[in-house]
N, C-alpha and C positions, 0 to 999 in steps of 0.2 A: 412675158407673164410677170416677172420680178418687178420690172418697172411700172406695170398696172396694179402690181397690189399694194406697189409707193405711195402712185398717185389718189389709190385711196385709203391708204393708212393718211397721207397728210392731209386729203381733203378732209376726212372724221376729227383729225386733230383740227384743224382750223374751225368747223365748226363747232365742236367742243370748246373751242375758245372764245370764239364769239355768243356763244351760247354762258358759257360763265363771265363774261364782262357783263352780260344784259343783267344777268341775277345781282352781281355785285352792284352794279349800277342803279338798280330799282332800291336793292337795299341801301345803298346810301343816300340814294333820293329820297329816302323815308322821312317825312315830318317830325323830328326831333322829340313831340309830344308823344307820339307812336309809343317811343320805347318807354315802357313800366322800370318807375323805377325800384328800389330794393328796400325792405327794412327785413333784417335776420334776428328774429326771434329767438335770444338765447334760454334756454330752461336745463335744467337736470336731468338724468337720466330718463332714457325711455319708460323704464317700468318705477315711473314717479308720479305721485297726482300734477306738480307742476306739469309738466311736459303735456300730460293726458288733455289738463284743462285747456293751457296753449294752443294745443294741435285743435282744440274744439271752438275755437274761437278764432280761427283765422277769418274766413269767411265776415263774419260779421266787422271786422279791423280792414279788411280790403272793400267791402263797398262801403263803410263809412267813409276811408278815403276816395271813394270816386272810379277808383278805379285805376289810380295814376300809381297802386304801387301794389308790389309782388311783394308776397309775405311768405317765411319759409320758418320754419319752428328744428332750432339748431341744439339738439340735448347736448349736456356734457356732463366728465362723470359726478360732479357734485354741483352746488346751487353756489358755492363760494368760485366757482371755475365759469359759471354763467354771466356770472358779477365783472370778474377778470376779463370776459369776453366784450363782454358791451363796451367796458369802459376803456380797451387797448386797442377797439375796433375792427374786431372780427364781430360783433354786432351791434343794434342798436338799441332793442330790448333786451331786460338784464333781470333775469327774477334774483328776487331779493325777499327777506322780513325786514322788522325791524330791527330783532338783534344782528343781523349783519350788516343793516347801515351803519347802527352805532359801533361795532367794532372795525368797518370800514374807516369810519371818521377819526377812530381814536387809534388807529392805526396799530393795532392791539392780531393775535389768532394767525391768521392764512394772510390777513394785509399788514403784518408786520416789513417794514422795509418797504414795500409796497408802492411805486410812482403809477399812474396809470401813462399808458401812453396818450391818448383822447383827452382823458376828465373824468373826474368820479360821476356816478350817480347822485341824480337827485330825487327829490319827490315827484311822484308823476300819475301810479293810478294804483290802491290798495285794493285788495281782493275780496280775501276771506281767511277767518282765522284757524290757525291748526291747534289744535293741543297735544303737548307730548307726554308718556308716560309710559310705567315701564311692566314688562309681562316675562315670564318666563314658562318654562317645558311646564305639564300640569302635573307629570310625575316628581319632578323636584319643587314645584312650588312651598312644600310643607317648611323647607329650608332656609324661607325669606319671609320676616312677616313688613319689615321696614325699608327704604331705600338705600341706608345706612348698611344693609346688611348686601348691597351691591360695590359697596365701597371699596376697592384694590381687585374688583373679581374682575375676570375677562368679560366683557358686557359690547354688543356691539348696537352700538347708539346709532344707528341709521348711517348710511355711506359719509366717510369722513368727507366733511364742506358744505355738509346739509344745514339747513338752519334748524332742524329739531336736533342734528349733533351739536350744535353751536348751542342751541339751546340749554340741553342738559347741563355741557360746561361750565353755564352760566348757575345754573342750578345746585350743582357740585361745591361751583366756588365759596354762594352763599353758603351753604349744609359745613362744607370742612372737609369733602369726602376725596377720597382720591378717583380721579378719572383714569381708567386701565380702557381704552377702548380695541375693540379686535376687530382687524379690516375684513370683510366677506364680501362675497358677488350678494346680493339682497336675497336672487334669486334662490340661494344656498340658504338658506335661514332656519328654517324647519330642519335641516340634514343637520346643521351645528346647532341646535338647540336638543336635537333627540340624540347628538352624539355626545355631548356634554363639551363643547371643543369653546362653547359661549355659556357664561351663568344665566344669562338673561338678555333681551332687546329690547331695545326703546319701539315703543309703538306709537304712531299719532292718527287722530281722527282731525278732519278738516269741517268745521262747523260744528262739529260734534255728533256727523254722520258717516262720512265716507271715509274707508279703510283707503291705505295705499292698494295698488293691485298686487302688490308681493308677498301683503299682509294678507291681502283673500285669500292668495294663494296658500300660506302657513296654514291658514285657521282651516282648511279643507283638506291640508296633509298628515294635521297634529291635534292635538287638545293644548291651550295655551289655557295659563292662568295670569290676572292683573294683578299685579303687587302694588296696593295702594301708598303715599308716604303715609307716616302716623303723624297724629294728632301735633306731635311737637316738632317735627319737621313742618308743618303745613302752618303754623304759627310763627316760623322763624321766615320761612319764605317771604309770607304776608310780610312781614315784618321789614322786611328788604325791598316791600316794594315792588312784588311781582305777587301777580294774580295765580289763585289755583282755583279751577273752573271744575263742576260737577258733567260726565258726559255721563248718559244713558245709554250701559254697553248692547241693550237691543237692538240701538239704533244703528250700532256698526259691527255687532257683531252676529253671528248665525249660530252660535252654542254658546252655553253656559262658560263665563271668563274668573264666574267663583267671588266676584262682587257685585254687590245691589246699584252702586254707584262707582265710575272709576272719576280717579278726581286727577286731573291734568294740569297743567302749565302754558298757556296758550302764549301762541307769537301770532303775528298779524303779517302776512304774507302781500307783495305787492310783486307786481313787474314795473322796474324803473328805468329812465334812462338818463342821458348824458343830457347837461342844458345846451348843445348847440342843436339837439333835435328842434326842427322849426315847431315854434311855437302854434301854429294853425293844426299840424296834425296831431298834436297832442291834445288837443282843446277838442280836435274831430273824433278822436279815441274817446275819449272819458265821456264824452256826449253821446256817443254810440254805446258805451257798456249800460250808461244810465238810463237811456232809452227802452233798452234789450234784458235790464236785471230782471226780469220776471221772467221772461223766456229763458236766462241763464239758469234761474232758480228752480226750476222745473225738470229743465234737462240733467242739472246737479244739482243733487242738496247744498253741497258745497258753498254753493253761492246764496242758499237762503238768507243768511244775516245780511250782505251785502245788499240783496233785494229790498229787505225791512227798511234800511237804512244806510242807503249809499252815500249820501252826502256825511254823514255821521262817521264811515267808515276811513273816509279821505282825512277828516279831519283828525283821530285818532292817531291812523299815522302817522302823521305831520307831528301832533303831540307828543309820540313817543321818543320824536328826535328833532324837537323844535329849532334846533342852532342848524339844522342842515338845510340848506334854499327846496324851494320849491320851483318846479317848473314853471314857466311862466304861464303855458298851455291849461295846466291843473289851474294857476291862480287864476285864468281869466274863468274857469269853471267857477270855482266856489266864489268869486267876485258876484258872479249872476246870481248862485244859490242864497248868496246873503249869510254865506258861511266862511268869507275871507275875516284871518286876523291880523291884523298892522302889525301885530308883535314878531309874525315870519317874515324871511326876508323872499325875494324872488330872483331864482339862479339866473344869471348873466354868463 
């Protein structure tokens, strides 16, 4: 009896094996084209508009290219750590603004010391713009009428490595103020705002309509008030050379924020990549978002300006940091549009 239940434990084993040689066999007979290849979509946190917009935009990035590649949208916890990713190559796509190109370039923040392992970013395909600005509890609001008056307080300007915290920094430097920022989960915001543990947070709208989801989330736990800058902060800004933009807080918010107009600081938000990305699929990208801006814009407000004026928007940010190459993918775009400048150069 022993030796019959041998001969069929070996016979199961033998066919067991021949049965996983076939499988290996078939899969490696696979036609080489078969296998999808990869592009990893780096963005910021999950409960972030980048990531949001990323995740909604797969779909459309994979049948542009054909089909020949897998997209995966890879959050981390800031947008300066997304950057870091693409460019060390743990991804390909790498959300970025403009202010953290330029403090990429000048080797300046979070990319001080800073070698990539791959390649830096280049220009490759801008979005949509955000504006940052700043709110605090509406029970303390009576205690801040200027942004001066956030100057050395604890204030948590959006998760450290964001580009609206990089932003403010920028903002701060021009003003003279001191930047004291206070790390929190975003999600906590409303609990240290009503605890007093934060004077204030930086808020931004993207377009000039859509709140973050963390931000819904506050204005539905709390009453917030907009502390606008004053009049002579907003002339020194100007004065330096950075835009301070009018948003209509109906348009992103759901209650009263206690001003008629809030007046922001806008960056121009892009997903960018390294220039050894082949140049066909990035030329198949930006001809699919351009194609699809209406449908974008629809489904987000977000992407309204970009709809108005896509070719417009590319070239902006290429303007805002014209010494840094451009893809060669994006150049053969705006080659076509009749929107390329000789004066940029094209990443090699």
């Amino acid at each position: 009896m022993k030796r019959e239940e041998s001969r069929v434990r070996n016979g199961l084993g033998a066919a067991l094996g021949v049965a996983l040689i076939a499988v290996f066999g078939m899969t490696a007979s696979e036609p080489a084209h078969a296998q999808r290849k990869s592009i990893r979509w780096a963005t910021s946190s999950v409960d972030s508009y980048g990531y949001k917009v990323a995740a909604s935009m797969v779909k459309i990035a994979e049948d542009a290219l054909g089909g020949e590649y897998t997209i995966t949208v890879n959050p981390y916890p800031s947008t300066t750590g997304a950057m870091k990713a693409a460019m060390d190559g743990t991804g390909e796509i790498g959300y970025t603004a403009d202010v953290g190109m330029t403090q990429l370039y000048a080797g300046e923040g979070g990319f001080k010391n800073y070698t990539p392992a791959k390649g830096k970013l280049v220009h490759a395909w801008y979005s949509y713009p955000m504006e940052s600005f700043m709110a605090t509890s509406a029970k303390e609001a009576g205690k801040y009428k200027c942004w001066s008056d956030f100057s050395g307080k604890p204030v948590f300007y959006t998760t450290a490595g964001f580009m609206n915290w990089l932003n403010f920094q920028r903002i701060y430097k021009t003003l003279g103020y001191e930047f004291k920022h206070v790390q929190i989960d975003a999600k906590t915001q409303s609990d240290a705002l009503q605890a007093g543990t934060i004077s204030g947070s930086v808020a931004y709208t993207t377009a000039g309509r859509s709140l973050a989801p963390y931000w819904k989330e506050t204005e539905v736990r709390m009453d917030v008030k907009v502390i606008n800058p004053c009049p002579e902060e907003v002339a020194k800004l100007k004065a330096a050379g950075l835009a301070v933009v009018d948003v209509d807080p109906k348009n992103a918010f759901t209650k009263d924020i206690g001003v008629k107009q809030i007046h922001g600081v806008p960056i121009l938000f892009a997903y960018n990549v390294r220039a050894d990305m082949p140049e066909d699929v990035v030329y198949k990208l930006v001809s699919a978002f351009y194609k699809n801006k209406d449908k974008l814009a629809e489904a987000d407000p977000g992407f309204t300006p970009m709809a108005k004026d896509f070719v417009g928007m590319q070239v902006q940010g290429i303007n805002a940091n014209p010494d840094i190459p451009v893809h060669a993918g994006l150049a053969r775009f705006l080659k076509e549009q009749k929107a390329w400048n000789d004066k940029w150069k094209i990443a090699k």
